[in-house]
DSSP file (Angstrom, degrees, kcal/mol; ACC not computed):
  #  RESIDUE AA STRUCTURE BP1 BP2  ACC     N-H-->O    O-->H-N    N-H-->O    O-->H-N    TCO  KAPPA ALPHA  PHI   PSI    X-CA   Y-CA   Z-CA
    1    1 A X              0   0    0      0, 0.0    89,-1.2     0, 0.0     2,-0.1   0.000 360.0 360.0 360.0 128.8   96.1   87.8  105.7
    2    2 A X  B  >  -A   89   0A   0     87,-0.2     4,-0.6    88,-0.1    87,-0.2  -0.450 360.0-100.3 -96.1-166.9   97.9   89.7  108.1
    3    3 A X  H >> S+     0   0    0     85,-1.8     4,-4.6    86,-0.2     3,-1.3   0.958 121.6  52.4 -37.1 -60.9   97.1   92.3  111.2
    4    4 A X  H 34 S+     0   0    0     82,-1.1     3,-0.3     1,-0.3     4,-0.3   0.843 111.3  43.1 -39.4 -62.3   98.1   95.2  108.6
    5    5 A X  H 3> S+     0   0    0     81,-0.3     4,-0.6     1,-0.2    -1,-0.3   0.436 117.1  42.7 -88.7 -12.1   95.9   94.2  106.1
    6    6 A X  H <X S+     0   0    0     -3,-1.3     4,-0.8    -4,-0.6    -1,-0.2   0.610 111.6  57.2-104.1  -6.1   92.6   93.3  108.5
    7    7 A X  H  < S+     0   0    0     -4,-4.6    -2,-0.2    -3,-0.3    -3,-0.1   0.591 110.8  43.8 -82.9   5.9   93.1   96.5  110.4
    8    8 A X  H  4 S+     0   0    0     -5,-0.5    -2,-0.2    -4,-0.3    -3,-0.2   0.862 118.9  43.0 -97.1 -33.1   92.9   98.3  106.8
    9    9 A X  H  < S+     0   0    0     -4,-0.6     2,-0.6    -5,-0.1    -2,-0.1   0.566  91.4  93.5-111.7  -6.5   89.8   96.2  105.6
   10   10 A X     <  +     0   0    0     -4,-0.8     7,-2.7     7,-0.0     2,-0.7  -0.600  49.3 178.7 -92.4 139.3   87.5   96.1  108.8
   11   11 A X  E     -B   16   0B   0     -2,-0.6     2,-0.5     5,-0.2     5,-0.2  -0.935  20.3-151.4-138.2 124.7   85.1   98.6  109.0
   12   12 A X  E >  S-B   15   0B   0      3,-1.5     3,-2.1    -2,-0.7    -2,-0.0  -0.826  84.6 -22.7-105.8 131.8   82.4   99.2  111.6
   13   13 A X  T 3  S-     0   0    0     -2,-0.5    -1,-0.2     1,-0.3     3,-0.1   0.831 126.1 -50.2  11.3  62.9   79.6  100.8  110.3
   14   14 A X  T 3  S+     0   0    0      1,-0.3     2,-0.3    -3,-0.2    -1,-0.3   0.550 118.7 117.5  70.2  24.4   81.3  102.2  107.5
   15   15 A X  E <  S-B   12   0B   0     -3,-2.1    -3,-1.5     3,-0.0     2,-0.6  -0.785  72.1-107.5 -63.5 129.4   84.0  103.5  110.1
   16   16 A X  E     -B   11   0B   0     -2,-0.3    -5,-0.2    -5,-0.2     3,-0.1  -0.570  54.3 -90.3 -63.2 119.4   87.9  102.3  110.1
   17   17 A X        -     0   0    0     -7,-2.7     2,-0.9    -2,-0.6     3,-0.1   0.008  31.4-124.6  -8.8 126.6   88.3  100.2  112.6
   18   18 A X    >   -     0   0    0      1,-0.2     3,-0.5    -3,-0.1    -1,-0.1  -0.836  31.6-168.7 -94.0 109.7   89.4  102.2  116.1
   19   19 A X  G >  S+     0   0    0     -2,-0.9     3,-3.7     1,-0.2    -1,-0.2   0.917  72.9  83.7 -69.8 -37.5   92.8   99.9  116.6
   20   20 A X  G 3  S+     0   0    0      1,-0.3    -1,-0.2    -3,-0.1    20,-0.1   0.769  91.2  47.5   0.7 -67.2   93.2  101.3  119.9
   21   21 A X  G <  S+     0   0    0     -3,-0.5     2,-0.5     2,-0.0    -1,-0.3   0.206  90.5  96.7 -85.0  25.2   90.8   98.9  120.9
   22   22 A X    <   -     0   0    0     -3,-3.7     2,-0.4    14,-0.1    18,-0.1  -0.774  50.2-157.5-121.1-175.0   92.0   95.7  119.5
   23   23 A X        -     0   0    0     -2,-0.5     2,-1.0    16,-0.1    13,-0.1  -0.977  14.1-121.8-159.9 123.3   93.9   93.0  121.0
   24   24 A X        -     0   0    0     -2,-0.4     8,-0.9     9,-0.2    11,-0.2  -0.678  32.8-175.8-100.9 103.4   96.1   90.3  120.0
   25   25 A X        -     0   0    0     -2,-1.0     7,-1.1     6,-0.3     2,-0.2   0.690  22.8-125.5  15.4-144.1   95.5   86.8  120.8
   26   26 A X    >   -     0   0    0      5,-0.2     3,-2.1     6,-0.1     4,-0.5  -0.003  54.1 -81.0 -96.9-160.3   96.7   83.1  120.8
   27   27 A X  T 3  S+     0   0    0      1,-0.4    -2,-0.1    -2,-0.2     0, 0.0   0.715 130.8  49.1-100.2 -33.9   94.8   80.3  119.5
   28   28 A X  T 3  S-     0   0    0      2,-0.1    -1,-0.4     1,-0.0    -3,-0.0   0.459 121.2-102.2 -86.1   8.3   92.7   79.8  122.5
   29   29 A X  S <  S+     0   0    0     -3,-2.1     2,-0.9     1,-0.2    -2,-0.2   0.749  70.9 149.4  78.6  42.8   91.7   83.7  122.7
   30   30 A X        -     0   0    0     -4,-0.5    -1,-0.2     2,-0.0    -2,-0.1  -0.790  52.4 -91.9 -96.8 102.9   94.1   84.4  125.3
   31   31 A X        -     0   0    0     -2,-0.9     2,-2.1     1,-0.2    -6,-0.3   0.243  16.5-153.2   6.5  71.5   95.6   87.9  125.5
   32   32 A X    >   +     0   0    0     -7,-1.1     3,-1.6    -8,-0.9     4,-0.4  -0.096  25.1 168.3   3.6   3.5   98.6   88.6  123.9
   33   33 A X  T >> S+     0   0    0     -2,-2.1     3,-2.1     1,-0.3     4,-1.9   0.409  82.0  47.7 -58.1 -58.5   99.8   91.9  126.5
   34   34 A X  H 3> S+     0   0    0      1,-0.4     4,-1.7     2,-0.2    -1,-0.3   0.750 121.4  35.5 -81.4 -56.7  103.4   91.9  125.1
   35   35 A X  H <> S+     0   0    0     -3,-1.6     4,-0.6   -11,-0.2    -1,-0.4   0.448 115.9  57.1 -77.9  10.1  102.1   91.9  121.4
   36   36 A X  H <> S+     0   0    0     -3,-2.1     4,-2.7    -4,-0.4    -2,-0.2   0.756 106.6  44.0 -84.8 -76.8   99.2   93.9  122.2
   37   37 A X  H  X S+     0   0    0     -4,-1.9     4,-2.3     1,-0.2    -2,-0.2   0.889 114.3  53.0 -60.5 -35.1  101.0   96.8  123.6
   38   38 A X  H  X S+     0   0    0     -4,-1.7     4,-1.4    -5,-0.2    -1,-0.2   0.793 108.4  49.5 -58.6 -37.9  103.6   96.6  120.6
   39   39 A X  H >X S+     0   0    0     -4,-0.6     4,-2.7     2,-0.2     3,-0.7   0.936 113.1  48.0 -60.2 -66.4  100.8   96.7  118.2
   40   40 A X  H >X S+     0   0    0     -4,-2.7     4,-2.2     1,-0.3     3,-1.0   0.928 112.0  50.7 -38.5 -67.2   99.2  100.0  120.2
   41   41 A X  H 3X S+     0   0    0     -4,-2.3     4,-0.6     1,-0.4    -1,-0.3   0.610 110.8  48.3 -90.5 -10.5  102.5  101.7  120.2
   42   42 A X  H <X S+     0   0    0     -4,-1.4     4,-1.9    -3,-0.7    -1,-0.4   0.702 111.5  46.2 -61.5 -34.3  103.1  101.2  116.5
   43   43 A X  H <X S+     0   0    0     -4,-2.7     4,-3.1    -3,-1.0     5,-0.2   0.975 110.9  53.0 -78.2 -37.5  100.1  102.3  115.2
   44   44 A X  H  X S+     0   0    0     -4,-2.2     4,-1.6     1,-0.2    -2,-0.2   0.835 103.5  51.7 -55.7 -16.4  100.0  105.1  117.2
   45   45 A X  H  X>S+     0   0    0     -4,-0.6     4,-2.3    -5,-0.3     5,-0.7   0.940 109.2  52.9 -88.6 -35.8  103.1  106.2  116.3
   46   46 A X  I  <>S+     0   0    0     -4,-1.9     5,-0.6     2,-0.2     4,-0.4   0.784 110.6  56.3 -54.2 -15.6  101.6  105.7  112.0
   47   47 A X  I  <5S+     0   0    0     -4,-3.1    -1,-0.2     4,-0.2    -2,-0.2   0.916 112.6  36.5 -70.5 -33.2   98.7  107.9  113.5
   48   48 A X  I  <5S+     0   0    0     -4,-1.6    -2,-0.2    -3,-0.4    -3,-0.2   0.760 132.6  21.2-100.2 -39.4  101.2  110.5  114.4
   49   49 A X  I  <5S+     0   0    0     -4,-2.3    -3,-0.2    -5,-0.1    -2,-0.1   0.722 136.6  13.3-115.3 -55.1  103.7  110.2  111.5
   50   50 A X  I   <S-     0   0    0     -5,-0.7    -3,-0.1    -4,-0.4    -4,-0.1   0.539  94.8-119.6-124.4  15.5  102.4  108.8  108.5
   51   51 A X      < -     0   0    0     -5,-0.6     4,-0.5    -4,-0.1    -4,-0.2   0.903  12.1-144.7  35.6 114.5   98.0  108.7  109.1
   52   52 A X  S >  S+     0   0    0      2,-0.2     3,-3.2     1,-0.2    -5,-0.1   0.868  95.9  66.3 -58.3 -64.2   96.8  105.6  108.9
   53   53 A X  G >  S+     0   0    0      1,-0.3     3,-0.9     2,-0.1    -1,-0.2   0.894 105.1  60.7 -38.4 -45.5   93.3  106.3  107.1
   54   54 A X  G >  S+     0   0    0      1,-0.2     3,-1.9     2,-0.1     4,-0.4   0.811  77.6  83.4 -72.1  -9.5   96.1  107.3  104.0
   55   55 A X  G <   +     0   0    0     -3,-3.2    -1,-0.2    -4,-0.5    -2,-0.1   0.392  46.3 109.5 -87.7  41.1   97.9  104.1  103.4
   56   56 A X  G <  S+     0   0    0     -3,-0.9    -1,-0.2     1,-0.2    -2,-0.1   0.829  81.4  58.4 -67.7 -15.2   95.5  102.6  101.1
   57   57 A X  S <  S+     0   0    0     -3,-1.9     2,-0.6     1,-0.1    -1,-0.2   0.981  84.1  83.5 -73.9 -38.9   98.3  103.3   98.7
   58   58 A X        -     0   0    0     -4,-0.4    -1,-0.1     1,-0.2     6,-0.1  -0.400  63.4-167.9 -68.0 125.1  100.9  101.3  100.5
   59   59 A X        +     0   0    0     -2,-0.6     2,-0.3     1,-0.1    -1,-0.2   0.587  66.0  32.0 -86.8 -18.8  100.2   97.9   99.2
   60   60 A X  S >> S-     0   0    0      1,-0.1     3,-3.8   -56,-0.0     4,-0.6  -0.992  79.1-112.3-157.2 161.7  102.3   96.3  101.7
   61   61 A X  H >> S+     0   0    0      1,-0.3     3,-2.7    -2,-0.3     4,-1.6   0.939 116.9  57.5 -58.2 -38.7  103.8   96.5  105.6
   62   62 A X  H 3> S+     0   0    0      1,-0.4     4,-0.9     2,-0.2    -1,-0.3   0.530 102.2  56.8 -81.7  10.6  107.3   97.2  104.5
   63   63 A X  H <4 S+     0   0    0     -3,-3.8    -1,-0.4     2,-0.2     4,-0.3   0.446 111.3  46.0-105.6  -3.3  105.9  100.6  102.3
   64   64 A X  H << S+     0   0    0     -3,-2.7     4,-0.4    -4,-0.6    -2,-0.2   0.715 113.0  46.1 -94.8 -33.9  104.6  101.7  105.5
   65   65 A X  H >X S+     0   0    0     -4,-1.6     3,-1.7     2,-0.2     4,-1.2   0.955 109.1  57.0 -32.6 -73.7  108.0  100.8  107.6
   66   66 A X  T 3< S+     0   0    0     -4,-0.9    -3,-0.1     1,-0.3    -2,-0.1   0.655 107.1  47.7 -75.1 -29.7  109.8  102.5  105.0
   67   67 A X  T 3> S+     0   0    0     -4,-0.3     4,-2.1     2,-0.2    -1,-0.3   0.668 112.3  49.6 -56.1 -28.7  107.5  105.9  105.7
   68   68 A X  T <4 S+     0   0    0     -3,-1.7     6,-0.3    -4,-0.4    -2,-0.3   0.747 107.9  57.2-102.0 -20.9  108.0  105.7  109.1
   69   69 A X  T  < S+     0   0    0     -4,-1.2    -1,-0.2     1,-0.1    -2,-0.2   0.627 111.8  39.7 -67.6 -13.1  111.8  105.3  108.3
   70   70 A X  T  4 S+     0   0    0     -5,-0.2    -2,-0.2     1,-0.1    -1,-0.1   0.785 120.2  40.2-113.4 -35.9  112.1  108.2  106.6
   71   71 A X  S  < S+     0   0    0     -4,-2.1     2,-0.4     2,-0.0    -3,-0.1   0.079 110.3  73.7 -91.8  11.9  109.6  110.9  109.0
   72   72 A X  S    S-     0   0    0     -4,-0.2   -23,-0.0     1,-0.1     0, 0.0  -0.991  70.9-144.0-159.7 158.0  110.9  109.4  112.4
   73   73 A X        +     0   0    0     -2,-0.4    -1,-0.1     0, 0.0    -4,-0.1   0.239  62.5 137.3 -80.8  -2.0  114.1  109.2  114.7
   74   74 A X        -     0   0    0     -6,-0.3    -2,-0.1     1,-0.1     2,-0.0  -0.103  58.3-115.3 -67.4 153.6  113.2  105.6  115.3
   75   75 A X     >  -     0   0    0      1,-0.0     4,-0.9     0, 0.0    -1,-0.1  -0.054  25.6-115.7 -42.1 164.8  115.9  102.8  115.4
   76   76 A X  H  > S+     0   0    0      2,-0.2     4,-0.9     3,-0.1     5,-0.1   0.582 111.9  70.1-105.3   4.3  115.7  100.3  112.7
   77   77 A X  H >> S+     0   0    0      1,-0.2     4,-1.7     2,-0.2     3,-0.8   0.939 100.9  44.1 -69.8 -57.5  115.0   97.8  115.7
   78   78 A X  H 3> S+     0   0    0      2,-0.2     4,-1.4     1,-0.2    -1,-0.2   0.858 110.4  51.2 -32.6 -48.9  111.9   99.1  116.4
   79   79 A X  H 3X S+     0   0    0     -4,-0.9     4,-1.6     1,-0.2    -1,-0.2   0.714 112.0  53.0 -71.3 -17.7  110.8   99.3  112.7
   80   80 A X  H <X S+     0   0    0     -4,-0.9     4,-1.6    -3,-0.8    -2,-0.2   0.749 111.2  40.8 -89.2 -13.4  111.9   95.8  112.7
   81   81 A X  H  X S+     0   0    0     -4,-1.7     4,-2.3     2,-0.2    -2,-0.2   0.803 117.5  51.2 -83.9 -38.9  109.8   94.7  115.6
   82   82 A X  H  X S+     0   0    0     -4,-1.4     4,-1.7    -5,-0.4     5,-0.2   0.921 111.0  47.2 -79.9 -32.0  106.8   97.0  114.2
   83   83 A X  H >X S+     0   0    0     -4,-1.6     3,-4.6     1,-0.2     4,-1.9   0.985 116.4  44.2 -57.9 -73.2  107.1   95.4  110.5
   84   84 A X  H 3< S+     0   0    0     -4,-1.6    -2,-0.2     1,-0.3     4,-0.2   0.765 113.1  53.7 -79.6 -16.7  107.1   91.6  112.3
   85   85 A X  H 3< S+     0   0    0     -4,-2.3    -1,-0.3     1,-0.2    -2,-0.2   0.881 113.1  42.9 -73.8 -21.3  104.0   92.9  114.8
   86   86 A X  H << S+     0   0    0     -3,-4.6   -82,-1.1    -4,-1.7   -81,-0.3   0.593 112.0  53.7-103.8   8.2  101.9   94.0  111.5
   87   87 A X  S  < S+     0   0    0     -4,-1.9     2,-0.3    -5,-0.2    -1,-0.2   0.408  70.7 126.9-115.5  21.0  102.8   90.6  109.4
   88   88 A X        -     0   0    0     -5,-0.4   -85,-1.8    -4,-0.2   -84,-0.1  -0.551  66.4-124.7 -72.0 138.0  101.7   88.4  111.9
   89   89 A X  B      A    2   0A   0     -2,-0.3   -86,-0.2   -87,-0.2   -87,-0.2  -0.222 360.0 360.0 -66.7 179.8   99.2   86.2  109.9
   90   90 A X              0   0    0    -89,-1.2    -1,-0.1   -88,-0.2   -88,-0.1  -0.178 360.0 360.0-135.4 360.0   95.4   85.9  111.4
């Protein structure tokens, strides 16, 4: 499983997950900030661009990179940094 795929399937009291508030790790539960902040500024920009709640259809990160390639000015370095932040296992 990756990030993509447990911020799509957790649900707090039958709510999507607010991602805003989550925060990425390492093995001893220590903060992440670098990938943390990368994580934030990629989903917000799929809130803004391609709505998050809709990509149950995209089956995988790189159909959701490939939306965000086509509705935004972004660089493809960016999209490549936001693909590897949401297929980090858990």
């Amino acid at each position: 499983m990756n990030v993509y795929h447990a911020l799509k399937m957790i649900q707090i009291e039958h709510q999507p997950l607010n991602h805003r508030q989550v925060v990425i790790t390492d093995e001893n539960g220590k903060p992440l900030s670098q990938l943390t902040d990368l994580l934030s500024d990629c989903l917000s920009k799929i809130d803004l661009f391609v709505d998050f709640p809709s990509t149950d259809t995209a089956s995988d990160v790189s159909d959701v990179i490939d939306d965000l390639h086509l509705l935004t000015p972004l660089p493809n370095d960016v999209l490549d940094e936001y693909q590897k932040v949401l297929d980090q296992p858990i």
